[in-house]
ZALO-485989 format. One record per residue (C-alpha): x, y, z; residue number from 1. Coordinates in Angstrom, 3 decimals, padded with zeros to 6 digits. Layout:
BEGIN
          X          Y          Z   tigu
          X          Y          Z    NUM
...
END
This chain:
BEGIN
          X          Y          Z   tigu
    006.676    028.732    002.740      1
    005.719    025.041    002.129      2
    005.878    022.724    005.514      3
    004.896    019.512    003.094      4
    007.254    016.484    002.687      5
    007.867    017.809   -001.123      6
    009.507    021.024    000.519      7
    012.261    018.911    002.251      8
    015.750    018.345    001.228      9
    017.081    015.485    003.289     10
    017.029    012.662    000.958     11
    020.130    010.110    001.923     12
    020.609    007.843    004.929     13
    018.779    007.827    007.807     14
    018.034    011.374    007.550     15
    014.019    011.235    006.008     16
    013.124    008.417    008.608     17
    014.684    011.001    011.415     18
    012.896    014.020    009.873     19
    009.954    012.331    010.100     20
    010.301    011.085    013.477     21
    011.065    015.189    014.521     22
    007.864    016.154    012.939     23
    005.782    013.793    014.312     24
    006.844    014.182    017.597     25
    006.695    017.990    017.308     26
    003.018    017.668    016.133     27
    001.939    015.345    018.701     28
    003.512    017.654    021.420     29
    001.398    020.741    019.821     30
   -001.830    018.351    019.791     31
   -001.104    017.687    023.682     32
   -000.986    020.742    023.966     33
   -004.327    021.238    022.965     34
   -004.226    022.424    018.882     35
   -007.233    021.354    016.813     36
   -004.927    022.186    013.968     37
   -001.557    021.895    012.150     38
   -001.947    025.272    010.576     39
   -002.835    026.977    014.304     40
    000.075    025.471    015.538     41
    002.248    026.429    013.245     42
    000.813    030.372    013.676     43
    001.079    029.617    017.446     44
    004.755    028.404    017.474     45
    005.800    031.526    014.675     46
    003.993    034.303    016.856     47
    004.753    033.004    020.717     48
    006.741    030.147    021.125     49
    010.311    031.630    020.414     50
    011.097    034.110    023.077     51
    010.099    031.351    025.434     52
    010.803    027.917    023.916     53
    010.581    025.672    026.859     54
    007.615    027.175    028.405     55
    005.088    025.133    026.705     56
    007.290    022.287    027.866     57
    006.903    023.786    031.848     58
    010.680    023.783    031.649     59
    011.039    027.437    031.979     60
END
């Protein structure tokens, strides 16, 4: 599966600026959270982070 821009089908409106926004906020959250990597977060958040979503948050 392909996380690049190229992969993405949200092409009208405000949807790509929004899309963008989502990832980037997503990405600095995971770098806060101490990730050297976009590929170890992604592993991280498709191994751990779904039983407990808010837990990296300390919303739990």
């Amino acid at each position: 599966m392909s996380f690049g821009e190229d992969a993405s089908r949200v092409r009208t409106g405000r949807a790509p600026q929004n899309m963008a926004l989502l990832r980037d906020l997503a990405i600095g959250l995971l770098a806060g959270l101490g990730f050297a990597s976009i590929p170890a977060a992604y592993r991280w958040v498709g191994y751990d982070c779904f039983p407990r979503p808010l837990d990296p948050l300390g919303i739990a």
